[in-house]
NUZANU-982196 format. One record per atom (N, C-alpha, C): x, y, z; residue number from 1. Coordinates in steps of 0.05 Angstrom, whole numbers, plus 32768, in hexadecimal, padded with zeros to 4 digits. Layout:
residues N
X;Y;Z;NUM
...
***
This chain:
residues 250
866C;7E4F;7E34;1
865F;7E60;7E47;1
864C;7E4F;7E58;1
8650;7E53;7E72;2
8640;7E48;7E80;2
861E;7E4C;7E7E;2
8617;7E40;7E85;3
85F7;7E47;7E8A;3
85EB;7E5B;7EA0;3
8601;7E5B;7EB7;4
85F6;7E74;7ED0;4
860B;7E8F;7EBE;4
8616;7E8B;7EB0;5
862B;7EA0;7E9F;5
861A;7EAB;7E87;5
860B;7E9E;7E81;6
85F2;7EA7;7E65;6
85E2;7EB7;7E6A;6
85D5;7EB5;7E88;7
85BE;7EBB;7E95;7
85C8;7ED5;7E9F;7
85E2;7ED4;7EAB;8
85ED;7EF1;7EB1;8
85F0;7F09;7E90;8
85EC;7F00;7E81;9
85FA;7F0D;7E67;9
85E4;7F16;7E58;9
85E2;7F31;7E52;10
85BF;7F38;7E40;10
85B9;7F22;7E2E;10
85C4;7F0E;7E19;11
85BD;7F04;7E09;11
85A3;7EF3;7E1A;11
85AE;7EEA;7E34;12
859D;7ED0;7E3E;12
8583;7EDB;7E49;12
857B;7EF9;7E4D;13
8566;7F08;7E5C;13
8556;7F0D;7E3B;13
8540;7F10;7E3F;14
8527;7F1E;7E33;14
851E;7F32;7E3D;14
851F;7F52;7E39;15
850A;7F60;7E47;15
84EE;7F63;7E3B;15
84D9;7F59;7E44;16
84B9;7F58;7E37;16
84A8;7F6D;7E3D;16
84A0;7F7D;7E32;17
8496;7F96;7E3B;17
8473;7F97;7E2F;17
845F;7F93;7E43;18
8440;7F8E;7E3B;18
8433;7FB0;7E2F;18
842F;7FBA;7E1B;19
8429;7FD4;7E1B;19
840F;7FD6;7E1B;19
8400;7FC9;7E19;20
83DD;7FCB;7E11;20
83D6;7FD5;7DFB;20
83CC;7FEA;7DFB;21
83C1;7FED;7DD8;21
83C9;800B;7DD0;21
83DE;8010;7DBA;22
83EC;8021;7DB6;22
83E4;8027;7D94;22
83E7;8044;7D91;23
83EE;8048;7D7C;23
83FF;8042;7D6B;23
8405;804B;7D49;24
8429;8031;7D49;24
843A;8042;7D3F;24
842E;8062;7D42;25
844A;8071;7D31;25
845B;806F;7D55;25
845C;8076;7D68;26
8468;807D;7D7A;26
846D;8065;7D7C;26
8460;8055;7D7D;27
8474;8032;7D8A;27
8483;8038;7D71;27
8485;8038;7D5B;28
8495;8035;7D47;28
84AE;8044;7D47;28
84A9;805C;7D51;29
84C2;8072;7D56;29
84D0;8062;7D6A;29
84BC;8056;7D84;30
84D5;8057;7D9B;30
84E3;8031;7D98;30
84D9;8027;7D7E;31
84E6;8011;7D72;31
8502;801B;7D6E;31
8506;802A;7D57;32
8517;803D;7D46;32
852E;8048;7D61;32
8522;805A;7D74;33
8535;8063;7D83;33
8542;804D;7D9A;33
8537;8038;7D9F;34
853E;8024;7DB0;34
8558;8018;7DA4;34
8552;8012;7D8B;35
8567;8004;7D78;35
8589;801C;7D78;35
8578;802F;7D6E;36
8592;8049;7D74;36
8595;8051;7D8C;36
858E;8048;7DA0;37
859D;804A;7DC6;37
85AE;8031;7DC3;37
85A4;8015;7DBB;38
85AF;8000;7DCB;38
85C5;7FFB;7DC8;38
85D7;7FF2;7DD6;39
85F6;7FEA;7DD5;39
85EF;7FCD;7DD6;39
860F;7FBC;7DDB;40
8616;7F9E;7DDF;40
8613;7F9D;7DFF;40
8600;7FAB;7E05;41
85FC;7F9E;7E1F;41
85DB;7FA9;7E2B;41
85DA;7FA9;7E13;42
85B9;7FB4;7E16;42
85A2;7F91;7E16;42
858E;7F92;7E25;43
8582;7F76;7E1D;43
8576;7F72;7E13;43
8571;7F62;7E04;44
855C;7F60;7DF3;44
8538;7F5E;7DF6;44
8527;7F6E;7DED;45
8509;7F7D;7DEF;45
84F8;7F68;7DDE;45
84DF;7F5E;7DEF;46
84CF;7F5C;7DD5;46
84B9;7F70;7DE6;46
84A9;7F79;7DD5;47
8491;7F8F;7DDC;47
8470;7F82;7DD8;47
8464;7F7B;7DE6;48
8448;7F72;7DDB;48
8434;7F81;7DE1;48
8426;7F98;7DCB;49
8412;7F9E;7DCA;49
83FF;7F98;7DB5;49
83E7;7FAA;7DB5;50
83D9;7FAB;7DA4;50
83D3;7FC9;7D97;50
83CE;7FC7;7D81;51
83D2;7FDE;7D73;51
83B6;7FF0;7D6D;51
83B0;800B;7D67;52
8399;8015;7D5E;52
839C;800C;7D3B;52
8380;800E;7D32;53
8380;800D;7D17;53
8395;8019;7D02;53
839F;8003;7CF7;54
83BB;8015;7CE7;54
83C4;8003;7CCE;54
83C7;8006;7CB5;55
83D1;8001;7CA2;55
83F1;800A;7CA7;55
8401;7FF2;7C99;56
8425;7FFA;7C9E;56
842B;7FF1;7C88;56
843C;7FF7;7C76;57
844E;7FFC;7C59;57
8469;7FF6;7C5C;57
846C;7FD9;7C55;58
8480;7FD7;7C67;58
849D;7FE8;7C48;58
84B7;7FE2;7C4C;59
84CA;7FE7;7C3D;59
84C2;7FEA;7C1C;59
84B7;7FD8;7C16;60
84B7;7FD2;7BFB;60
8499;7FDC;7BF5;60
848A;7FDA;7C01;61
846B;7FE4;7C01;61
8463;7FF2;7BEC;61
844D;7FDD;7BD9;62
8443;7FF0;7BC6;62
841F;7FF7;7BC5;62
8424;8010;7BC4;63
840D;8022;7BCC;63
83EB;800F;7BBF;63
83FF;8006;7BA7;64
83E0;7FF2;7B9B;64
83DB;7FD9;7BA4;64
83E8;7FD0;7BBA;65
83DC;7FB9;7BD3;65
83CA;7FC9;7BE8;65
83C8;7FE3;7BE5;66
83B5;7FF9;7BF8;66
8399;7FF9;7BDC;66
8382;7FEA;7BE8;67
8373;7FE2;7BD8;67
8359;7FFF;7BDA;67
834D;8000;7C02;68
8341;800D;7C01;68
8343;801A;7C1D;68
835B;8025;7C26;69
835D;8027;7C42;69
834A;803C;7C58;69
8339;8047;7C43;70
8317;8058;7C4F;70
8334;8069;7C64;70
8323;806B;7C79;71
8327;807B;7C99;71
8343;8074;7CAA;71
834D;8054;7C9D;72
8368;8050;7CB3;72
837D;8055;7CAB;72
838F;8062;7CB6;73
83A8;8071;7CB0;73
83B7;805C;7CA5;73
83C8;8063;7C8C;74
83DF;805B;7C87;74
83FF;805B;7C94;74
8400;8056;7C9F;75
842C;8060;7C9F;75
8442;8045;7C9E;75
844C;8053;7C8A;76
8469;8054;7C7B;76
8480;8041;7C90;76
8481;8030;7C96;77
8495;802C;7CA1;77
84AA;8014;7C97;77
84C0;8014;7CA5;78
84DD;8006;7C9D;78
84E2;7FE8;7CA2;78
84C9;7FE0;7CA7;79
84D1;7FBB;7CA9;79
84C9;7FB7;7C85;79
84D2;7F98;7C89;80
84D0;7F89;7C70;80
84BB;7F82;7C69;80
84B0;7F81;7C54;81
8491;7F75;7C49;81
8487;7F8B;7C3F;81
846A;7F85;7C34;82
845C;7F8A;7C2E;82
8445;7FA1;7C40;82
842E;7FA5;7C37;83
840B;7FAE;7C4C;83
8410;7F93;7C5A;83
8401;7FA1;7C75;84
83F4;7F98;7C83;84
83E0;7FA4;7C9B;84
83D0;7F96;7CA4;85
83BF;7FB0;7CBD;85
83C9;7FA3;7CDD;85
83C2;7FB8;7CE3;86
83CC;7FA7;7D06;86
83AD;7FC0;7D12;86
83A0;7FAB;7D22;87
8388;7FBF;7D33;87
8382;7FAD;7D4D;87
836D;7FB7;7D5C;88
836E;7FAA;7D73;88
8363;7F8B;7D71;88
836A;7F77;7D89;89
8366;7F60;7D7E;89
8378;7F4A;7D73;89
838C;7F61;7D6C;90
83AB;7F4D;7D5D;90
83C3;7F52;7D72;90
83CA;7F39;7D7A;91
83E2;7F3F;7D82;91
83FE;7F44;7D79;91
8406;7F59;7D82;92
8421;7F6A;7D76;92
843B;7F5C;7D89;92
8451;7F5A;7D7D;93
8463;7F53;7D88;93
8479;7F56;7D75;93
8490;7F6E;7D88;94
84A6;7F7C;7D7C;94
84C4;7F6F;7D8C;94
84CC;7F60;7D71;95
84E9;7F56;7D7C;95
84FC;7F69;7D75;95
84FF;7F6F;7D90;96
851D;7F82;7D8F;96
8538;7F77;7D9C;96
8547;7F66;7D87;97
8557;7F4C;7D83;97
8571;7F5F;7D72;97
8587;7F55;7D89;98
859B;7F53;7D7C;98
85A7;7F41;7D7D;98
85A2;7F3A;7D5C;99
85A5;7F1E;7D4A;99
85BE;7F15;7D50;99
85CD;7F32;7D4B;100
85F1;7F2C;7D49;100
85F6;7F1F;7D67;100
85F5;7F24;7D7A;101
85F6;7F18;7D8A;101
85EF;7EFC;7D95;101
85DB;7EF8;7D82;102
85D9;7EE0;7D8C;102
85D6;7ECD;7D72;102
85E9;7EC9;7D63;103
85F5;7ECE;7D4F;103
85E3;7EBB;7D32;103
85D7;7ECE;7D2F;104
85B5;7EC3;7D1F;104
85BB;7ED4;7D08;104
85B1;7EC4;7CF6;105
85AB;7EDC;7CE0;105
8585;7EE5;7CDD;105
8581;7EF6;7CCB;106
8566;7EF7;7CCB;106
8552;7EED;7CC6;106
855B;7ED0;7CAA;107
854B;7EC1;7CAB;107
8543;7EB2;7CC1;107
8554;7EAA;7CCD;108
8551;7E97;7CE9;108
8544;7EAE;7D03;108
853C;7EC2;7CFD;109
852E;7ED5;7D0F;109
8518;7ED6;7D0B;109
8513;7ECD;7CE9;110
84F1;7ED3;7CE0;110
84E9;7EAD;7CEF;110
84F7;7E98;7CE5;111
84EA;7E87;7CEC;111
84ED;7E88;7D11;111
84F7;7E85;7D1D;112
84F0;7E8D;7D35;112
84DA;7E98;7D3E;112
84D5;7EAB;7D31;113
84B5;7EBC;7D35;113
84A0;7EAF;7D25;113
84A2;7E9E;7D13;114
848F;7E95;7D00;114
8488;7E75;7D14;114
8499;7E67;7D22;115
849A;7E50;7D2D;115
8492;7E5D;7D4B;115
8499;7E6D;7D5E;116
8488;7E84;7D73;116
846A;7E7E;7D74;116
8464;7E86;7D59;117
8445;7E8D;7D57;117
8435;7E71;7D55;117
8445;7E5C;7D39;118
843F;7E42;7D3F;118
843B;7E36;7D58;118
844E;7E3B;7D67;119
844E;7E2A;7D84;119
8435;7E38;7D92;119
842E;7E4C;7D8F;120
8411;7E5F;7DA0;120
83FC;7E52;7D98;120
8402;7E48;7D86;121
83E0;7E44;7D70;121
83E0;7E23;7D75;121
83F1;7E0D;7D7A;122
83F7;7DFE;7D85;122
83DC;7DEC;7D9C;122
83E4;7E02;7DB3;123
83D4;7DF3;7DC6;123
83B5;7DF3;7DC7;123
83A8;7E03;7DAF;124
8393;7E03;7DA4;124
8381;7DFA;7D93;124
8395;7DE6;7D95;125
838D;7DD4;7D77;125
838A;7DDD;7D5C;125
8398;7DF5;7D55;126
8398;7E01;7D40;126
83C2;7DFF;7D2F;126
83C5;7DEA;7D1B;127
83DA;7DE6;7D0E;127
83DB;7DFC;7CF7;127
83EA;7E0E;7D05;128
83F7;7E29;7CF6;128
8411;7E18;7CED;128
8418;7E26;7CD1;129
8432;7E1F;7CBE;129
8441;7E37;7CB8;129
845D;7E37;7CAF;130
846B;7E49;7C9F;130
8464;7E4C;7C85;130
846F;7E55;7C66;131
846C;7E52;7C57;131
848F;7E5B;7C54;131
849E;7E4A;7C33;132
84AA;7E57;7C38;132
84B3;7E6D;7C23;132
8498;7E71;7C0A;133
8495;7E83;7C02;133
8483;7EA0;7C09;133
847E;7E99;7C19;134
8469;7EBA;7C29;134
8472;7EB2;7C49;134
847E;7EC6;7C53;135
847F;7EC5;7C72;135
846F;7ECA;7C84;135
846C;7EBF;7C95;136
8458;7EC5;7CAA;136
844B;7EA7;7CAC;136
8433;7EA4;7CC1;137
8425;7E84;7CC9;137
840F;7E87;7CBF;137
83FD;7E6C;7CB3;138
83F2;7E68;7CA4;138
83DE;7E4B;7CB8;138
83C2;7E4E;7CA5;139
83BA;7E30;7CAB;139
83AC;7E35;7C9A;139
83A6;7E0D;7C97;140
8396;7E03;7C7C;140
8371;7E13;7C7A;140
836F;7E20;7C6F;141
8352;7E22;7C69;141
833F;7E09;7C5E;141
8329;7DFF;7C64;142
8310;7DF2;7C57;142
831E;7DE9;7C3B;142
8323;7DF4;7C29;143
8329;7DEA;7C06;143
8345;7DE2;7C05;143
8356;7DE7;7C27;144
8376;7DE9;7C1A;144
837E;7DFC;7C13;144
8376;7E1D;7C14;145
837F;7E32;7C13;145
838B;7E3C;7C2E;145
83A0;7E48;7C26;146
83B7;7E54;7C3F;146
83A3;7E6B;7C48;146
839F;7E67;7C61;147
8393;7E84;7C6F;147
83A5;7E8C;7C83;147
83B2;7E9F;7C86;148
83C0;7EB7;7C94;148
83B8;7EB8;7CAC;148
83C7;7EB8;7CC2;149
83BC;7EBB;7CDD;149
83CF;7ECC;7CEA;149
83ED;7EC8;7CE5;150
83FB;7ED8;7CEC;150
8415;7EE8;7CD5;150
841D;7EFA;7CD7;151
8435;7F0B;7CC9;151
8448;7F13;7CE1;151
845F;7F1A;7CC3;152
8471;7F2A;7CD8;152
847D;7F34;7CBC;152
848E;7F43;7CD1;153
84AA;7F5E;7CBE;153
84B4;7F67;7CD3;153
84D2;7F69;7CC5;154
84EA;7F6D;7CD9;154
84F6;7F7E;7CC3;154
850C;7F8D;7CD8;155
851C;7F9D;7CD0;155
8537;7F97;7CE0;155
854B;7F94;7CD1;156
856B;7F8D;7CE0;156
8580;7FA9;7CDF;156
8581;7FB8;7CFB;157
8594;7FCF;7CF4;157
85A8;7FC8;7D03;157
85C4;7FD3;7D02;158
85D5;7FD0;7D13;158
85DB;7FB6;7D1F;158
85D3;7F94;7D0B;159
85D2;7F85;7D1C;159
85B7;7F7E;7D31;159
85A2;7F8E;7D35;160
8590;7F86;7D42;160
856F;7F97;7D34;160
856A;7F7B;7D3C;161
8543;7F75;7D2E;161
8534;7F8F;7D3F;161
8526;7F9A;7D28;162
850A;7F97;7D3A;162
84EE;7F9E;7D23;162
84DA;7FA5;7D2A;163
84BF;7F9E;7D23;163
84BE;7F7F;7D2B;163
84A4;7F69;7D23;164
84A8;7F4F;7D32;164
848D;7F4B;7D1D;164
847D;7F3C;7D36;165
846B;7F2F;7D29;165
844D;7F32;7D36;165
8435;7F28;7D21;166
841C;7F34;7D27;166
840B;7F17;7D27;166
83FB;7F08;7D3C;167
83E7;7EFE;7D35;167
83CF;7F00;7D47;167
83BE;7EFA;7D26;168
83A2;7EFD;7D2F;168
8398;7EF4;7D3D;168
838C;7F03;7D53;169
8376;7EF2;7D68;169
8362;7EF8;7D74;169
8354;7F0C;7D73;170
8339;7F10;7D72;170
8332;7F33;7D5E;170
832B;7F2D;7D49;171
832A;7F4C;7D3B;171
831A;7F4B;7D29;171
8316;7F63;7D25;172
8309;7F71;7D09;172
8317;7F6A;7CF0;172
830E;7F53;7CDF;173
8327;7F4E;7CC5;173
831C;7F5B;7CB7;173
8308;7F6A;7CAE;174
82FF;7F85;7C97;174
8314;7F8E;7C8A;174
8323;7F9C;7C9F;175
833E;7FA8;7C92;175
8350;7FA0;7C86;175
8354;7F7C;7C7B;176
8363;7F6E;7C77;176
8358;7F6E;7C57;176
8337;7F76;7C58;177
832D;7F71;7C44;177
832F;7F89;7C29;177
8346;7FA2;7C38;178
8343;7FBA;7C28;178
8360;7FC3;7C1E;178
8373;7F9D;7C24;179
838D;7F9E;7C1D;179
8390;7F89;7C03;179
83A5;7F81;7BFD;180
83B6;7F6D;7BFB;180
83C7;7F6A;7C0F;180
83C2;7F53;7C1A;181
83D3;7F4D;7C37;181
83EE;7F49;7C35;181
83FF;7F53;7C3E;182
841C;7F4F;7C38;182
8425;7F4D;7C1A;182
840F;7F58;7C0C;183
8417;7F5B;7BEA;183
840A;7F47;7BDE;183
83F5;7F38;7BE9;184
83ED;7F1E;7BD3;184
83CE;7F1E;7BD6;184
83C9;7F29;7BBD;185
83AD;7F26;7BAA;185
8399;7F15;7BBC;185
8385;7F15;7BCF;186
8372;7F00;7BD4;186
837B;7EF2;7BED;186
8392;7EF5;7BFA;187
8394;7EEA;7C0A;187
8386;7EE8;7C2C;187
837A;7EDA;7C2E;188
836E;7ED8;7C3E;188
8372;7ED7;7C5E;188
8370;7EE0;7C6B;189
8377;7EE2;7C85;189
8360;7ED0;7CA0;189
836D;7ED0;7CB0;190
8356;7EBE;7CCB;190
8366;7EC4;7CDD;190
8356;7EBB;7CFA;191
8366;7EC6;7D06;191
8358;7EAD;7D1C;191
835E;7EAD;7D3D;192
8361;7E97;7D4D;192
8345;7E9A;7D54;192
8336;7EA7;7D51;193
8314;7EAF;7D60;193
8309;7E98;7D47;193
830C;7E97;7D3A;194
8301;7E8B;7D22;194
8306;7E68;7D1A;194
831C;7E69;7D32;195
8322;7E48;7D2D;195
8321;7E39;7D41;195
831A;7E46;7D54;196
8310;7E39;7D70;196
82F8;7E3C;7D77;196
82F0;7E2D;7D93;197
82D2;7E31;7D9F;197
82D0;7E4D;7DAE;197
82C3;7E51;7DB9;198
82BC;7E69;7DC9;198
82C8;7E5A;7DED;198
82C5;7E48;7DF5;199
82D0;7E3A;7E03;199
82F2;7E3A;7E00;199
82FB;7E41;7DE9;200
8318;7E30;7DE3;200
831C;7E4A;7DE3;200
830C;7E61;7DE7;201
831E;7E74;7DDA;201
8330;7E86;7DED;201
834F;7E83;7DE6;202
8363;7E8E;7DFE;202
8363;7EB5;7DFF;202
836B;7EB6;7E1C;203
8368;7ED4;7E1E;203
838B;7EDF;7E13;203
8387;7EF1;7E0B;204
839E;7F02;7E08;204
83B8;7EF9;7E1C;204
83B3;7F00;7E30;205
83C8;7EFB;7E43;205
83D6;7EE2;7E34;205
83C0;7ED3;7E3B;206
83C4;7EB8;7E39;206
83DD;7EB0;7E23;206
83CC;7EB6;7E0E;207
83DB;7EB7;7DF1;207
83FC;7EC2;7DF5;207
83FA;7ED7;7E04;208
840F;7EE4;7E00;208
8424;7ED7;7E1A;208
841A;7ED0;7E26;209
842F;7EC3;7E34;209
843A;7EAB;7E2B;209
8433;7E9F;7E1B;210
843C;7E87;7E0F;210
8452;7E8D;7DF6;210
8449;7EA7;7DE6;211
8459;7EA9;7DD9;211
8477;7EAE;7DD8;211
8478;7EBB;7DF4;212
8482;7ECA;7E02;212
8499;7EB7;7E0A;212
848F;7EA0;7E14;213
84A4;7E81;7E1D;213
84A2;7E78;7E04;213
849C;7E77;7DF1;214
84A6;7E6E;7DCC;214
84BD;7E72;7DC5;214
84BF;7E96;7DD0;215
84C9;7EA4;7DB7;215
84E4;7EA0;7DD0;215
84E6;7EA3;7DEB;216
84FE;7E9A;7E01;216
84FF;7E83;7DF6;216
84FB;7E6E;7DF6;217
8504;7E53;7DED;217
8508;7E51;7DCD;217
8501;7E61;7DC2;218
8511;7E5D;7DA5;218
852F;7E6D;7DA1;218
852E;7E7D;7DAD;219
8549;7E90;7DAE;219
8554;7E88;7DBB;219
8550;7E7C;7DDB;220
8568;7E6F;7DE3;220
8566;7E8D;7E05;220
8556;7E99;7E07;221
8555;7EAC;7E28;221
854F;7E9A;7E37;221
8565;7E9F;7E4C;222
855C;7E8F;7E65;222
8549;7E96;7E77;222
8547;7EB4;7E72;223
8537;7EC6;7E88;223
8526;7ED9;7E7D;223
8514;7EDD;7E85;224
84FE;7EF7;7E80;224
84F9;7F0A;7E8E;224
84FC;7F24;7E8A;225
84EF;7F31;7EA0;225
84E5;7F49;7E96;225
84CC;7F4C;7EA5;226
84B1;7F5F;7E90;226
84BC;7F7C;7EA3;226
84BB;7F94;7E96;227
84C7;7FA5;7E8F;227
84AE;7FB6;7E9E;227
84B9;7FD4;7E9A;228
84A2;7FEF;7E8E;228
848F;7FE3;7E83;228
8479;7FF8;7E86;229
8468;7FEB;7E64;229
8460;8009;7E65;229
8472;8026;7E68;230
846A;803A;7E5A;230
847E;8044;7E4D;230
8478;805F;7E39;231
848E;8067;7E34;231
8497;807F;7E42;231
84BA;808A;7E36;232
84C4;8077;7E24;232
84C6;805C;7E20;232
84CB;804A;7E10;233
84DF;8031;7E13;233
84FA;8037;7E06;233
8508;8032;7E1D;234
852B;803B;7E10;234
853A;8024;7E20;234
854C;801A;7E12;235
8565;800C;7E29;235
8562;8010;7E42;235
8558;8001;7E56;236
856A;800A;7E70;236
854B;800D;7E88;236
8536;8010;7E72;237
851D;801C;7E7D;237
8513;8008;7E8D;237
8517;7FEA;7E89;238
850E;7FDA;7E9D;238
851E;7FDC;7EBC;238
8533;7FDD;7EC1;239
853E;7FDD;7ECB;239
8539;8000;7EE5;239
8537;8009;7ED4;240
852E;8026;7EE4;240
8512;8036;7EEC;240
84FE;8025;7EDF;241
84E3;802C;7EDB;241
84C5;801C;7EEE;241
84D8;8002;7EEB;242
84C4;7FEB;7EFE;242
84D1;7FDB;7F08;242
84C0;7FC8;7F16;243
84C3;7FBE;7F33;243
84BE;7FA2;7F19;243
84CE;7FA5;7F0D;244
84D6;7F84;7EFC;244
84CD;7F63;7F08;244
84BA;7F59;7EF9;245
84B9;7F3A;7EFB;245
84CC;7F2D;7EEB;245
84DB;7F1E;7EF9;246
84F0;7F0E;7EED;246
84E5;7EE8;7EE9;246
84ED;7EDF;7ED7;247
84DB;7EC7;7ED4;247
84F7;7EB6;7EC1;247
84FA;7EA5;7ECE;248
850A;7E92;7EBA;248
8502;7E7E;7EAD;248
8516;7E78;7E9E;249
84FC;7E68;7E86;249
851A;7E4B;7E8C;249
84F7;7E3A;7E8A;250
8504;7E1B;7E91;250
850C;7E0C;7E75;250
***
């Protein structure tokens, strides 16, 4: 396949859709129903918001990693892992990837997003790692303890991903303190406000546009183009809803 032949074909487009700061049962539903609209010619979504205060449970989720969750809602949902919180401050980012198409399996979906976030944390002088017994990015703490900066959980239906990935960058970590983070005793979390200067410190946008050309240059999209950013989000909505920025990636 050619290269002007890729670019014509959903695999080679990204649609990126900015939501601002959302609740996560409804982004979570219109995750769920996006996946049950899309066909083989649907393109592939990532979604970047930020979330209100929320505890999520993921598949396997056991209720005694919920240590002391006071006032913030719990819900139940269908990605992989463990607790975790998502609140304002963290950036959210939902890959809605069909894998089969672009012919990945899921481990190679999680490191993609785990190497994404590395490359963000990168130009900051902050050396984020994988692990490759706990998923998600990591950096060295003061003694040599792993501190948590970013997670993720995915869910694979029909051949295509979604839920994605979360990192920290300017927040309230309290709530981190009333879990077990992704299931593990003590684990400690940080986040990018904490490892940089007040000078160094990048704005949202910022952050998120970088990730944004990571996560296109790890998958292999030739093109981007930022979408709606209300709902619904369903197949087709970029295309019918806004006056689309198209941006190709070099």
């Amino acid at each position: 396949m050619t290269a002007a032949n890729k670019m014509d074909c959903p695999s080679g487009l990204l649609v990126v859709r900015k939501l601002g700061r959302q609740p996560y049962e409804p982004v979570y539903a219109a995750m769920k129903a996006f996946v049950d609209a899309r066909s083989s010619k649907t393109a592939d979504e990532f979604w970047w918001l930020e979330h209100d205060p929320v505890y999520t449970l993921g598949q396997a989720g056991k209720p005694e990693h919920l240590l002391m969750p006071g006032d913030i809602p719990v819900v139940q949902s269908d990605r992989g892992g463990q607790v975790t919180y998502h609140g304002p401050g963290q950036a959210v980012g939902y890959a809605l990837i069909d894998i089969k198409r672009l012919g990945m399996g899921a481990r190679s979906l999680v490191t993609a997003l785990e190497n994404t976030m590395i490359a963000c944390l990168a130009p900051l002088g902050i050396h984020g790692y994988a692990r490759a017994d706990a998923p998600g990015v990591y950096v060295a703490g003061q003694d040599g303890q792993h501190l948590k900066i970013g997670s993720l959980g995915i869910r694979i239906r029909r051949g295509c991903a979604y839920h994605g990935l979360a990192l920290n960058i300017d927040m309230d970590l309290e709530p981190f303190l009333r879990i077990n983070p992704c299931g593990y005793s003590g684990l400690e979390m940080t986040q990018v406000r904490n490892l940089v200067t007040t000078q160094g410190m990048p704005t949202m946008d910022n952050l998120q546009a970088q990730m944004i050309a990571a996560l296109a240059s790890a998958l292999g999209y030739g093109q981007i183009q930022y979408g709606a950013s209300s709902a619904p989000f369903f197949p087709g909505d970029g295309d019918k809803n806004s006056s689309a920025t198209m941006a190709r990636v070099s």
